[in-house]
TIRONU-117002 format. One record per residue (C-alpha): residue in three letters; x, y, z. Coordinates in pm, whole numbers, plus 50000, padded with zeros to 5 digits. Each point is the difference from the previous one (the first is absolute). Layout:
REM residues N
ALAXYZ...
REM end
This chain:
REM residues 774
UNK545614966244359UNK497314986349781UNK497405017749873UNK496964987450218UNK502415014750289UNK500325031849851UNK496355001249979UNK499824997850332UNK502225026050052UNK498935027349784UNK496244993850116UNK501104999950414UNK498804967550063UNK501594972050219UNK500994965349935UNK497874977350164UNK498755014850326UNK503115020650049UNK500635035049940UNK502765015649834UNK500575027150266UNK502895017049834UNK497455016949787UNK498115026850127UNK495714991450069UNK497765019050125UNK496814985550163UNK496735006049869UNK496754982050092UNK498604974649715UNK496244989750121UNK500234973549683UNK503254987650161UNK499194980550380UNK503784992549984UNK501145032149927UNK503755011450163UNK500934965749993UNK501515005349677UNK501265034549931UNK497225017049768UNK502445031450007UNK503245008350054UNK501185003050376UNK503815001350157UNK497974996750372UNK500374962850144UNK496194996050049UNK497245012849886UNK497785026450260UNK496825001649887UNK499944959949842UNK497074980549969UNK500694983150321UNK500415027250220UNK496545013449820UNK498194967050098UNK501204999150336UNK499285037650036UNK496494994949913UNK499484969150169UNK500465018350336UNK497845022949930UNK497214987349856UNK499884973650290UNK501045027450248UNK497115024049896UNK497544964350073UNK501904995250317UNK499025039050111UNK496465001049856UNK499624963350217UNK501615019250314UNK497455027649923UNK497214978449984UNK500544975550288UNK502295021950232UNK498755021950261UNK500695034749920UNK500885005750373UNK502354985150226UNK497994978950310UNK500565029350291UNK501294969350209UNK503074999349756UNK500405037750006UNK500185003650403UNK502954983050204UNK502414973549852UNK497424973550102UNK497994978749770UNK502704990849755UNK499304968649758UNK500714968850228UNK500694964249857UNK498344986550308UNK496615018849923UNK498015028250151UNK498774990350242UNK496935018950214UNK497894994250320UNK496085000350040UNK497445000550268UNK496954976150020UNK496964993350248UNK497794970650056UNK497694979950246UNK502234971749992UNK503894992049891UNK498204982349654UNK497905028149922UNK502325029949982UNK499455029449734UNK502165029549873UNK499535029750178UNK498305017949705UNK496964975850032UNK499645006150370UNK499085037649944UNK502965018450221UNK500005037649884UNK502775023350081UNK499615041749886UNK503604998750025UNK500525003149604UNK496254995549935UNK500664959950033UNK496084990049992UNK500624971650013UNK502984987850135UNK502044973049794UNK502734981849993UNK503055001250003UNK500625017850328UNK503524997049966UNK502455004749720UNK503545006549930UNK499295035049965UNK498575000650382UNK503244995650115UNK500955037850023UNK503474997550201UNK502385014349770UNK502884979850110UNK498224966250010UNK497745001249626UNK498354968749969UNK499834978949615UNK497314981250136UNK498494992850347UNK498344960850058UNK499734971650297UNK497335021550208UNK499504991550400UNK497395017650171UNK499945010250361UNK497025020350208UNK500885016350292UNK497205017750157UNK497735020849733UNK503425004349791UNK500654969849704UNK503674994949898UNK501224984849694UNK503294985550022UNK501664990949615UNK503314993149797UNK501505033349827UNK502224994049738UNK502595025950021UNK500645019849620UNK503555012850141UNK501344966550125UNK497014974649855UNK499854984450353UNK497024994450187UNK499015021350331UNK497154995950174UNK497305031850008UNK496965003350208UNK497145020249927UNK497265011650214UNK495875008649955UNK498015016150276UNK496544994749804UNK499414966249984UNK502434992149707UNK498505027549746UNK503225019549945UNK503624987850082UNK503085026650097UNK503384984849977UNK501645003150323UNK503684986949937UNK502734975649974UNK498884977150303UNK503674974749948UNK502855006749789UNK502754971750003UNK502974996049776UNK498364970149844UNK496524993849800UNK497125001050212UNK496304992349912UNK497094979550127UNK499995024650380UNK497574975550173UNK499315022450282UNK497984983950311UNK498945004350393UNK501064974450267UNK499825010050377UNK499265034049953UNK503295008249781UNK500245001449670UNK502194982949753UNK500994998849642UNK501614967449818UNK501195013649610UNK501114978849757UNK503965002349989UNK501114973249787UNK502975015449856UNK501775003150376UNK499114960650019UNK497675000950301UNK496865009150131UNK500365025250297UNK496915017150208UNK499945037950094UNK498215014550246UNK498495039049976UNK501535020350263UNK498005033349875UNK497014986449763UNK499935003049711UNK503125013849855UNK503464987250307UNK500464963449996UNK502484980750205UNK501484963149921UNK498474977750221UNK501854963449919UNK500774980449680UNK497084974050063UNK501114976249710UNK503714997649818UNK498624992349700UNK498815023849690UNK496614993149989UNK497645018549763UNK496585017350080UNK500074987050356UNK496555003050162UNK498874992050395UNK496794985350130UNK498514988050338UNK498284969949950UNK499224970250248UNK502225011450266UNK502965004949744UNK501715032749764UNK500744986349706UNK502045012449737UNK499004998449620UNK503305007249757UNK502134988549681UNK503534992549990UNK501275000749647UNK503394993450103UNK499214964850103UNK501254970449825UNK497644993449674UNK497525025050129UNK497605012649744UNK500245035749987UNK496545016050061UNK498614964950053UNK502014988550367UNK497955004750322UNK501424997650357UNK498384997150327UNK501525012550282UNK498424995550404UNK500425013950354UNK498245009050310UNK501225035349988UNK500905024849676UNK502825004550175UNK500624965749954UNK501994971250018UNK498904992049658UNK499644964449905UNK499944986249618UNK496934977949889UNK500994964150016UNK498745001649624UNK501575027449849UNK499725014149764UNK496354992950004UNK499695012149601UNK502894996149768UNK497535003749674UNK499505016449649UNK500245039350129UNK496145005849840UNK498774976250306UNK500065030750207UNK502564982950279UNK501805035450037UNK498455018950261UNK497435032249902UNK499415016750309UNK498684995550383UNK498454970050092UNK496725007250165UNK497114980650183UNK496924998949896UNK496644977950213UNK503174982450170UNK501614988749722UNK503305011149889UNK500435014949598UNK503544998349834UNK500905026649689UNK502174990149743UNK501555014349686UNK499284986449650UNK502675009549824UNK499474974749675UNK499885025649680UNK502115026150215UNK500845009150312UNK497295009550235UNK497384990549755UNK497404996350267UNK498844992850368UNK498664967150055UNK498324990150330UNK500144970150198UNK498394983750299UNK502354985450224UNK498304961150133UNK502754987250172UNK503415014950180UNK502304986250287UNK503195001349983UNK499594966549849UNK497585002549740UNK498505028649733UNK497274994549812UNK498065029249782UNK497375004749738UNK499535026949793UNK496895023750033UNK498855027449795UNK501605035850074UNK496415020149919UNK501525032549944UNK497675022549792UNK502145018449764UNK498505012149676UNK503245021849919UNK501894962749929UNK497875004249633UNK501635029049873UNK503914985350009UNK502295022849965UNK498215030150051UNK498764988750365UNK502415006750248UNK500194961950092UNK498724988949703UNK502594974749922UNK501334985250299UNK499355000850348UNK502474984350287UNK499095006150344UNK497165008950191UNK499665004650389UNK496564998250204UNK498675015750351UNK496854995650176UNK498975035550155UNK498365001950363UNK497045003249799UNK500144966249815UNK500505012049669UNK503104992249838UNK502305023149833UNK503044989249720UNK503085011749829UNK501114984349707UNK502475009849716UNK499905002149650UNK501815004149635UNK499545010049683UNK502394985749844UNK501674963750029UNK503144989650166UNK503195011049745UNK497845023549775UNK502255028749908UNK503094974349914UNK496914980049784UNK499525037049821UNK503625003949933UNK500934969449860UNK496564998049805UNK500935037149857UNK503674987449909UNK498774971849796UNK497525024049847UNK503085022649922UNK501924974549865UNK497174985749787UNK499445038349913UNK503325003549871UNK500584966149847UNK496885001049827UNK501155039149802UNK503374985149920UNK498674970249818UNK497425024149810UNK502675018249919UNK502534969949812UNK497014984049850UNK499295034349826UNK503815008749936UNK499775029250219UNK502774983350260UNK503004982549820UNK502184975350197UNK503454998149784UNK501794964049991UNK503544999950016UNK500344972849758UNK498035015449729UNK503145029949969UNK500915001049636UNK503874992949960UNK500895027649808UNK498445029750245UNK502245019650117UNK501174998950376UNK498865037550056UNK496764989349890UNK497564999850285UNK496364981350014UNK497405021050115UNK497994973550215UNK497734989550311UNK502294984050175UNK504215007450048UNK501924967849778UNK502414998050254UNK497834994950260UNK499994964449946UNK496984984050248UNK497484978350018UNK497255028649969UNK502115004349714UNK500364972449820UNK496394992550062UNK498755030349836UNK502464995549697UNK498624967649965UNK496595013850000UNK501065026649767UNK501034969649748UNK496834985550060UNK497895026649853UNK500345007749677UNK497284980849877UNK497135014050272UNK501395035349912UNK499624992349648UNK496484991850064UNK498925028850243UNK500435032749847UNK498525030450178UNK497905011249735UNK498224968049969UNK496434988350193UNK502074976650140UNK502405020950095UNK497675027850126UNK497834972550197UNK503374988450213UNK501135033850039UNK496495009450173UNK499864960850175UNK503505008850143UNK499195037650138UNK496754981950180UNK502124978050166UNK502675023550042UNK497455026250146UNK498374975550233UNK503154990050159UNK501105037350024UNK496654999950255UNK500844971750193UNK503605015750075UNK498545036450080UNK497634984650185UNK502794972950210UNK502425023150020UNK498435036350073UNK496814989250100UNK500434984950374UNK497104977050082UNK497915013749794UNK497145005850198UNK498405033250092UNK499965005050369UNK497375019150213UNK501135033650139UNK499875006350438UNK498655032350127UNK501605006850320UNK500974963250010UNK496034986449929UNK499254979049719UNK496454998149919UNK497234986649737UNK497125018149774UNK496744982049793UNK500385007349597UNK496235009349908UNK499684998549595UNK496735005649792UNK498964979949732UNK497444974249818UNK500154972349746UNK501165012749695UNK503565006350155UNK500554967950207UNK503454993349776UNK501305032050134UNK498774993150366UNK501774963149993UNK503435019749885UNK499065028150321UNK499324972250264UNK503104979349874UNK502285028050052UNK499115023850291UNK499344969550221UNK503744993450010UNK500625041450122UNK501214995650391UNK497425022450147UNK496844982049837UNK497454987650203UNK496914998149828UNK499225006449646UNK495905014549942UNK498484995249713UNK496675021949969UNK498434979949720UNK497485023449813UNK498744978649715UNK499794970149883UNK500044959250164UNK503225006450263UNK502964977649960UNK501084971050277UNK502785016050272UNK501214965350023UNK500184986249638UNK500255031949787UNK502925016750105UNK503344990250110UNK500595018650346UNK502385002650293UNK497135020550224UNK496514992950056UNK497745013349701UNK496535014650090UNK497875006349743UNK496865023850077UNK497455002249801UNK497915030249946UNK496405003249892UNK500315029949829UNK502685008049774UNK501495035450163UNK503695016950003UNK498595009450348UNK500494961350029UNK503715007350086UNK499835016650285UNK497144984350180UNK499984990150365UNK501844964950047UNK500054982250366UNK501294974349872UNK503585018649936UNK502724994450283UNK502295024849947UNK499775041050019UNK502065002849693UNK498484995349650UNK501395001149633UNK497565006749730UNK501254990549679UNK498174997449698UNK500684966449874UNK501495005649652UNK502925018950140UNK503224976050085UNK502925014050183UNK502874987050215UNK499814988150343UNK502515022950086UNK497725032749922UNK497324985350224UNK502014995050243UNK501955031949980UNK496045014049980UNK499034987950327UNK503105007550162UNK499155039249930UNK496354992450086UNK500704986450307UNK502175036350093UNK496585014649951UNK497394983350020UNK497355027649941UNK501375004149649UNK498814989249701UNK503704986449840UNK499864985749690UNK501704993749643UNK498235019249727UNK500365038750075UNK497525029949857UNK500115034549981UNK496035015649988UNK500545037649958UNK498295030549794UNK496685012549902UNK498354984649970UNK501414968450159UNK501114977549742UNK501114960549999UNK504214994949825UNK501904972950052UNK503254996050162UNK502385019849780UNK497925031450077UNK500984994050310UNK503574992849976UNK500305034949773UNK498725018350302UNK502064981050254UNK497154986050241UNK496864985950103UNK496865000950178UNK498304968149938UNK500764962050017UNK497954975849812UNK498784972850211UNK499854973149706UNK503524995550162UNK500345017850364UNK500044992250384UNK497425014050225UNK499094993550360UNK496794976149978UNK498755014650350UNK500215034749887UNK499315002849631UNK497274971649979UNK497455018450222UNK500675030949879UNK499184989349662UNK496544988050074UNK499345022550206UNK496405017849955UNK501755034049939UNK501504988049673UNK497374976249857UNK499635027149730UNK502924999749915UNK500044958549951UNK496695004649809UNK502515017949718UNK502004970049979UNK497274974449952UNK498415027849733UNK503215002649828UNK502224967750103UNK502695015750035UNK501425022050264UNK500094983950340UNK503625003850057UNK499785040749945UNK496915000550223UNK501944981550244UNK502965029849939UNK497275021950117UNK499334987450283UNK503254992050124UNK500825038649881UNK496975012450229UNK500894981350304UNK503835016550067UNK501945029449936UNK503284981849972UNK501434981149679UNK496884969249988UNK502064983249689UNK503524987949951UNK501534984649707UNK502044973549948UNK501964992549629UNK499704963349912UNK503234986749873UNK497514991049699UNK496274990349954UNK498314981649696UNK496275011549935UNK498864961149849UNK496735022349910UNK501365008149694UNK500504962149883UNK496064994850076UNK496895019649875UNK498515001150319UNK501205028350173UNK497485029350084UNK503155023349897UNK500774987949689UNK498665033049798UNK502395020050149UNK498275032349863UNK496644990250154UNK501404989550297UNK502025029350062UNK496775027449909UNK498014980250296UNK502275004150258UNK500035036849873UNK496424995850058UNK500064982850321UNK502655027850132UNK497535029949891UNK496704980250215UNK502204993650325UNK501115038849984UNK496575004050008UNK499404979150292UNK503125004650218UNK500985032549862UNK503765007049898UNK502034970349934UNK501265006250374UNK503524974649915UNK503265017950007UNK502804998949738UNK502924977250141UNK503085002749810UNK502264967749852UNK503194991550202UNK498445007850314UNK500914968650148UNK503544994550206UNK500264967249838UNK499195008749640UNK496824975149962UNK498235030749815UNK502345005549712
REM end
């Protein structure tokens, strides 16, 4: 041996990239040396090295970019499971969407509006007012039939009693049933009555109808290949097969009298260069029961399936004249209804136009959040003996094939994830990829490479990273760790790296991504956001307006402007509600709680409008609001004890383990009750403190909420987390936290004066059955 291999020897190096592993090494971390273990620093008999630098850098990879994957979870999860996850084995995620049903009124068929806008109220779970959805998959509460999603509503009226007939999707066998649900008060509240039809094939589309006194029931049954009528032998839940009227498998099949005729409205996708969700069929007969003729000209539409050709519900006349509903299913399925007048039909001849639908339905702005917000499919009309007309339609959040979109948008994330560290790590040396060629012919055969990738597993991943390993020498001669360059790829790669991390949390633990409104006793309702500011902080109202518009429960955002020239509604901010901006002569705190007619619902959030949470702690907010209502419930807990009374933060009173006061620069009051209390004559001392100091108003409003009852008048609610923007701006009346704090003191010791004790009772933390007060 010559004496440059002896060298070698005595010094426990390697020739080349290979180790002499009949000496004994011992591992140690070099931070000078990126391709450390690669070659044996130290003497070792093991085959590989434990703690090399590969094992290190992959190590720390995962969990550096799993401790941005948590703190993104933390920050965009809810910290709660939705309660209509929790209960039943209904509501599960659902490629085809999830799908819900709402209630609207209007003069005409064209000039229908959600049921929130119509002013129903129901005290059944303090729903004031009423909104939609009226049914979801989590009103189906048969055990043995849980529902994924219910769509394709039919309406029926018999008497003073409305029924809604719909498609269930089964979660146990993910087949559709058909469920009916009944309301006794004029469509306000909906109670699921049961499985009306159960077949052992798909059912949807249950167009349910009247004809000589009985009543029938035509569902879509495609996958059985026909189109067969049922007849109700004990309304609304026993059906009996009347006849298969038409041996073919015809697709949201709809009847209508017109001109002496029933015609029948459907799709058959199984016809010969039929355009799915663009073919149209007509279908005629002097009786439902038929004999059922074909139109000489069918199919009438065999179109792009965005023409709206599939049908969208019951056709309906209107001032003699017969309207058509069809499906536009062009950026996914069941995009939206479109409405058309029909001109001509004989069995001959179809003609139609298309007319606008005229639905008012503000929700559509807020996309995902809205219950229908993305798509909407079907919609069914009926005049009442009264003349007004009443509708059902359904509606998603989420488009057609959403949760396999999420998947295979997180895998390529993954992939890119993990692509992305093992390049990082063989430009930087960290990750060594050993070519079988480059074996030095005098190692010995017991001489094992420590490397990436197994030799003998000889494939094209393989081969293609050996031949990127050859490739790099000269970028990894150029990019060394401790260099600018090296440091400014290092920290362009983690942003990447950390930014993809999101989008996988997000696609693949996330679900929709949209947080949902919560039912009380099956309700959903609304509430007005009232926030106080003036000029000097229109950046952080734009950022407000922007975001709590998109919450699910927001009506009406109030802005009591107290200084300054008041900002546009319409150009200023970007909103998905109306934005009302009141201006006040006089610039008051009283201002916040002042007397508004103008406000539709009973239900008000006052939030100050530098504090930004998530529109799950809102929600979650108003959910424990709305199980009492004559509480003030709120975010930002207090604890006002001793004597004298003094003003501490929250810690003080997290160290004592409770509360007895909610600030309302972020609670939920009842606008009926708290409003007139607060200007009422008895406590216009008391609001003469406020204006003296400006400060206050929320503790005199604890006062007087404390004074009224002798049960608990506050409840707290823990926000997931909430940003106070005041801090970023130097107009905030709180800023001087020191000053701020000794005039509250003040402000306690001058309503003790007036009201006497501080009459509000210590509730303690984790009082809750759900946890919300953590």
């Amino acid at each position: 041996m010559g004496e440059k291999d002896l060298r070698y020897k005595s010094s426990g190096s390697c020739a080349g990239d290979w180790c002499d592993m009949s000496m004994k090494c011992r591992c140690r971390w070099r931070w000078g040396t990126p391709g450390f273990c690669s070659r044996c620093h130290d003497k070792s008999q093991h085959r590989t090295c434990f703690l090399s630098s590969t094992f290190i850098f992959f190590l720390t990879s995962i969990l550096v970019l799993g401790a941005f994957g948590k703190l993104f979870a933390w920050l965009t999860f809810a910290p709660f499971e939705h309660e209509k996850y929790v209960y039943g084995a209904g509501c599960q995620p659902d490629n085809e969407g999830s799908w819900a049903i709402g209630f609207y009124r209007g003069s005409t068929p064209f000039s229908l509006r959600p049921t929130e806008l119509e002013g129903l109220q129901s005290d059944k779970g303090s729903a004031w007012p009423v909104a939609n959805p009226i049914l979801t998959c989590a009103s189906i509460k048969d055990p043995n039939n849980p529902s994924n999603f219910v769509a394709d509503p039919f309406l029926f009226s018999q008497g003073t009693n409305l029924f809604v007939f719909f498609e269930t999707k089964n979660t146990l066998t993910l087949q559709g049933d058909i469920g009916v649900a009944k309301s006794t008060d004029r469509g306000a509240t909906w109670q699921f009555v049961g499985i009306a039809l159960d077949e052992d094939w798909h059912l949807s589309y249950p167009f349910v109808f009247e004809h000589q006194g009985k009543i029938y029931m035509m569902p879509e049954g495609s996958k059985k290949g026909d189109l067969r009528l049922y007849h109700a032998s004990n309304f609304p839940l026993q059906w009996s097969l009347v006849k298969v009227i038409i041996r073919r498998p015809l697709v949201d099949a709809s009847i209508v009298e017109f001109d002496g005729l029933f015609w029948i409205f459907g799709s058959d996708s199984s016809r010969y260069g039929a355009v799915k969700n663009g073919e149209l069929e007509i279908w005629y007969a002097s009786s439902p029961l038929g004999p059922w003729k074909p139109h000489k000209r069918n199919p009438v539409h065999n179109v792009d399936k965005s023409v709206g050709a599939r049908s969208a519900g019951r056709p309906f006349i209107w001032e003699g004249k017969l309207y058509r509903l069809g499906q536009d299913c062009g950026d996914t399925y069941g995009k939206r209804v479109r409405a058309f007048q029909v001109e001509i039909l004989t069995p001959s001849k179809f003609q139609e136009v298309e007319v606008p639908l005229g639905i008012i339905e503000p929700s559509w702005k807020k996309g995902r959040y809205a219950w229908n917000g993305v798509r909407h499919h079907h919609l069914d009309v009926m005049r009442l003996s009264t003349g007004d007309w009443i509708a059902v339609m359904d509606g998603d959040r989420v488009p057609s094939g959403d949760r396999s979109a999420r998947i295979a948008l997180g895998s390529i994330g993954l992939l890119i994830v993990i692509t992305l560290t093992f390049l990082v790590g063989l430009l930087y040396g960290f990750v060594r990829c050993a070519d079988p060629s480059s074996r030095p012919h005098n190692a010995k055969k017991a001489e094992t490479p420590v490397v990436w990738a197994r030799p003998q597993l000889i494939s094209p991943m393989y081969k293609a990273v050996a031949r990127l390993q050859r490739s790099c020498p000269t970028i990894k001669g150029r990019i060394r760790v401790r260099t600018c360059r090296g440091c400014s790829l290092i920290l362009f790669s983690l942003i990447v790296g950390i930014a993809f991390v999101c989008l996988v949390v997000s696609c693949l633990f996330g679900g929709n991504g949209v947080e949902e409104p919560y039912a009380v006793q099956g309700q959903f309702s609304q509430f007005t956001m009232v926030t106080m500011t003036y000029a000097d902080r229109l950046w952080n109202l734009r950022m407000f307006v922007k975001h709590y518009s998109r919450c699910a429960s927001v009506r009406e955002i109030v802005v009591v402007w107290n200084k300054g020239v008041p900002p546009n509604p319409l150009r200023d901010f970007d909103s998905a509600v109306p934005v009302r901006i009141r201006v006040e002569p006089i610039n008051s705190l009283n201002n916040r709680f002042k007397l508004d007619s103008l406000i539709k619902t009973r239900a008000v959030l006052e939030l100050d409008d530098d504090i930004m949470m998530t529109c799950d702690d809102v929600e979650r907010g108003f959910k424990a609001w709305r199980e009492r209502p004559e509480r003030l419930v709120g975010f930002y807990p207090r604890l006002v004890e001793g004597r004298p009374l003094e003003y501490r933060n929250e810690r003080f009173a997290r160290s004592r383990a409770g509360y007895n006061m909610i600030l309302t620069g972020a609670a939920f009051m009842d606008i009926d009750m708290a409003f007139p209390l607060y200007w009422s004559d008895e406590n216009e001392k008391g609001r003469a403190i406020v204006d003296e100091l400006f400060n206050c108003e929320d503790i005199l409003m604890n006062f007087i909420l404390g004074n009224r009852t002798e049960s608990q008048p506050v409840e707290y609610v823990h926000p997931s987390w909430a940003l106070d923007t005041s801090k970023l701006s130097n107009a905030a009346i709180s800023r001087d936290t020191k000053v701020h704090y000794n005039k509250r003191t003040n402000c306690l010791l001058r309503f003790s004066q007036l009201y006497g004790k501080l009459p509000l009772k210590k509730v303690e933390f984790h009082s809750r059955a759900d946890g919300w007060d953590y």
